[in-house]
C-alpha positions in Angstrom: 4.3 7.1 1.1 7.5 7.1 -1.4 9.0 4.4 0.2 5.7 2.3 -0.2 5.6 3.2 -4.0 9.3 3.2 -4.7 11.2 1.3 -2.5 14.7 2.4 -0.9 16.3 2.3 -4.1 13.9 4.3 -5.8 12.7 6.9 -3.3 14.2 10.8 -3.9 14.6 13.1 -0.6 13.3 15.5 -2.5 10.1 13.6 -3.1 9.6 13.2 0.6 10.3 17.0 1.2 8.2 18.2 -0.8 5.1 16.2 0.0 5.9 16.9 3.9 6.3 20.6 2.6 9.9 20.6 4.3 13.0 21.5 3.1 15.4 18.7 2.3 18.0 19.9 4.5 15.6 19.3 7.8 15.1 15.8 6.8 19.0 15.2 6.4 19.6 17.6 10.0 17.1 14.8 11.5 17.4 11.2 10.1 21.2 11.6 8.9 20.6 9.8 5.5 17.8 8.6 3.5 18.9 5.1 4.8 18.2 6.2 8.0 14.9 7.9 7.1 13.7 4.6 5.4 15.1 2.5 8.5 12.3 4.9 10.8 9.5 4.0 8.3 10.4 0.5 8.5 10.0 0.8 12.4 6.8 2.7 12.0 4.9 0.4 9.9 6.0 -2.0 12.4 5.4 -0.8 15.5 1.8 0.1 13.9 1.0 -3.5 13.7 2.5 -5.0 16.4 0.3 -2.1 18.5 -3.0 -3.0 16.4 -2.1 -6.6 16.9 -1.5 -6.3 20.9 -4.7 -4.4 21.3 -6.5 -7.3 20.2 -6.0 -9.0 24.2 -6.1 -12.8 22.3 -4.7 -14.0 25.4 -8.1 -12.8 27.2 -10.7 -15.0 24.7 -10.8 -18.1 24.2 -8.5 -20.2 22.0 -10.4 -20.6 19.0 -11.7 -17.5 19.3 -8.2 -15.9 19.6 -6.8 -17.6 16.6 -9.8 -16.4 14.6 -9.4 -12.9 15.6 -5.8 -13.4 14.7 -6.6 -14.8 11.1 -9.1 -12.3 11.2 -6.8 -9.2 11.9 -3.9 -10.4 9.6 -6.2 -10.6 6.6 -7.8 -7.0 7.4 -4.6 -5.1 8.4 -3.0 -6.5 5.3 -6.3 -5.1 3.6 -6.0 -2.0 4.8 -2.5 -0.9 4.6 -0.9 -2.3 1.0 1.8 0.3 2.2 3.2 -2.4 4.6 3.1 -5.4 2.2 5.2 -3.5 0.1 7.7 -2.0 2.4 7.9 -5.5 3.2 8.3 -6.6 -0.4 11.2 -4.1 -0.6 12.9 -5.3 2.8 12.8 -8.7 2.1 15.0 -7.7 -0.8 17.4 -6.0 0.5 17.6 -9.1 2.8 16.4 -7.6 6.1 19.9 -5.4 6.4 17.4 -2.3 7.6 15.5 -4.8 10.3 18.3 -6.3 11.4 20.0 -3.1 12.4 17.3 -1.9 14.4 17.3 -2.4 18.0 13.5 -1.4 17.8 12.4 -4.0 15.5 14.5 -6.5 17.3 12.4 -5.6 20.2 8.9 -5.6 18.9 9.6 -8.8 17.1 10.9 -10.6 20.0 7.9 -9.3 22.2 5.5 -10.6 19.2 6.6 -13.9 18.8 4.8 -16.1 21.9 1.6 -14.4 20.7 0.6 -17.1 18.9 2.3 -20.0 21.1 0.2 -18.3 24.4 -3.4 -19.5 23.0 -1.9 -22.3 21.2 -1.1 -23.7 24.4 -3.7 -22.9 25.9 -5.9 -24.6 23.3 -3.5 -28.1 23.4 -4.5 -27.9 27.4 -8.2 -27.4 26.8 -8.1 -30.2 24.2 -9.2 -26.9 21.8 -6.1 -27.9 19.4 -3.8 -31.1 18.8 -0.9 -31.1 20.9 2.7 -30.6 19.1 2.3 -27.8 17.0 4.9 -25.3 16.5 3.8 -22.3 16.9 6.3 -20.8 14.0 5.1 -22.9 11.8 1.4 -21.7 12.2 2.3 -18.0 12.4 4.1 -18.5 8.9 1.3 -20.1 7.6 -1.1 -17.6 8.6 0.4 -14.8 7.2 1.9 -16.7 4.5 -2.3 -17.3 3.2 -2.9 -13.7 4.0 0.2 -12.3 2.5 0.3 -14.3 -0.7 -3.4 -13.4 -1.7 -2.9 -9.5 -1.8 0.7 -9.6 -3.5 -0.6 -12.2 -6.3 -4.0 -10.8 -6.3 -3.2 -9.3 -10.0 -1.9 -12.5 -11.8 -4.2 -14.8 -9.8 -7.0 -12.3 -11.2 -6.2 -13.5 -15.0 -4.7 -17.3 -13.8 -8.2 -18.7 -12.1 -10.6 -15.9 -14.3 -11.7 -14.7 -11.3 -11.6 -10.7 -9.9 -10.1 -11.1 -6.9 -10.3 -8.0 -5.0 -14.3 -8.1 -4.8 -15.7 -7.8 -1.6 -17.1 -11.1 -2.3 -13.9 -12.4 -3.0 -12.4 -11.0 -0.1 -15.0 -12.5 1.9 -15.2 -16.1 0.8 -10.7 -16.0 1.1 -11.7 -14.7 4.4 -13.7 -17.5 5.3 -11.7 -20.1 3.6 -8.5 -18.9 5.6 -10.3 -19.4 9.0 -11.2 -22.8 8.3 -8.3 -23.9 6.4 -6.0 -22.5 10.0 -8.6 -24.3 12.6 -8.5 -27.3 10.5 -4.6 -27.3 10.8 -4.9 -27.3 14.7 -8.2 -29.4 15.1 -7.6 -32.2 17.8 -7.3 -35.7 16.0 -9.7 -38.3 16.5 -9.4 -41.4 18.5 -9.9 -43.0 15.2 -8.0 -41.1 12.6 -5.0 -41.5 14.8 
């Protein structure tokens, strides 16, 4: 994906004609510019997550379980498609101008967002959770310790002399991401109150 490996800035319509073994012209004809083009990937790569994310039915398990599976997912979709992280990377940069044009992203974020306050709620009720947290907060933080790992894995690599990208590594950040989130929402006791 040019746009994965070069960002907008970087990307030539040409590039992208070739490897879809069209001519240039078509893409223009379709998308209008390569601003345009870029803008569709960006709701692509989107509307792929938010799709794999929905299909997980958290709001049909259990809260702990559902925050799990959300960890969970994050960490392996993240995994799986680096594409995303850096189409992310290069959005971020040019300060969400793409995102905040699109009606489609402004859709699919909105319809995303009480995800994580639906089992969080239901997890204050069922004494699963402490009461009063905000359910931004705990989104950001669990894809802030997903997202961080994979874009810093390289530096972190030479920083703590450790290979990150092992599948042991993988799977003890895994782990240690799960029970860094449940400890974040686990119910005070009486005593530590």
């Amino acid at each position: 994906m040019e746009f994965a490996a070069n960002g907008l800035a970087g990307t030539r319509v040409e590039a992208i004609a070739e490897r879809a073994e069209i001519n240039k012209r078509m893409i223009y004809q379709y998308f209008g510019s390569k601003e345009l083009l870029y803008q569709a990937v960006l709701e692509k790569v989107y509307r792929d997550v938010w799709d794999a994310e929905a299909a997980l039915n958290l709001d049909q398990l259990p809260p702990r379980e559902a925050l799990i599976a959300l960890v969970t997912f994050i960490w392996t979709y993240y995994l799986g498609h680096p594409e995303f992280i850096t189409i992310l990377n290069s959005e971020n940069q040019l300060k969400a101008v793409h995102f905040r044009k699109s009606r489609i992203l402004r859709e699919g974020a909105a319809n995303s967002r009480p995800l994580v306050d639906d089992f969080l709620r239901r997890g204050e009720v069922d004494g699963t959770f402490r009461g009063g947290i905000d359910p931004i907060q705990l989104g950001l933080t669990i894809t802030s310790i997903c997202y961080y790992y994979f874009t810093n894995h390289a530096t972190s690599s030479i920083v703590y002399g450790r290979r990150m990208m092992t599948l042991a590594a993988l799977e003890q950040r895994l782990a240690f991401n799960i029970q860094t989130i449940l400890a974040i929402v686990a119910p005070t006791s009486p005593s530590s109150a």
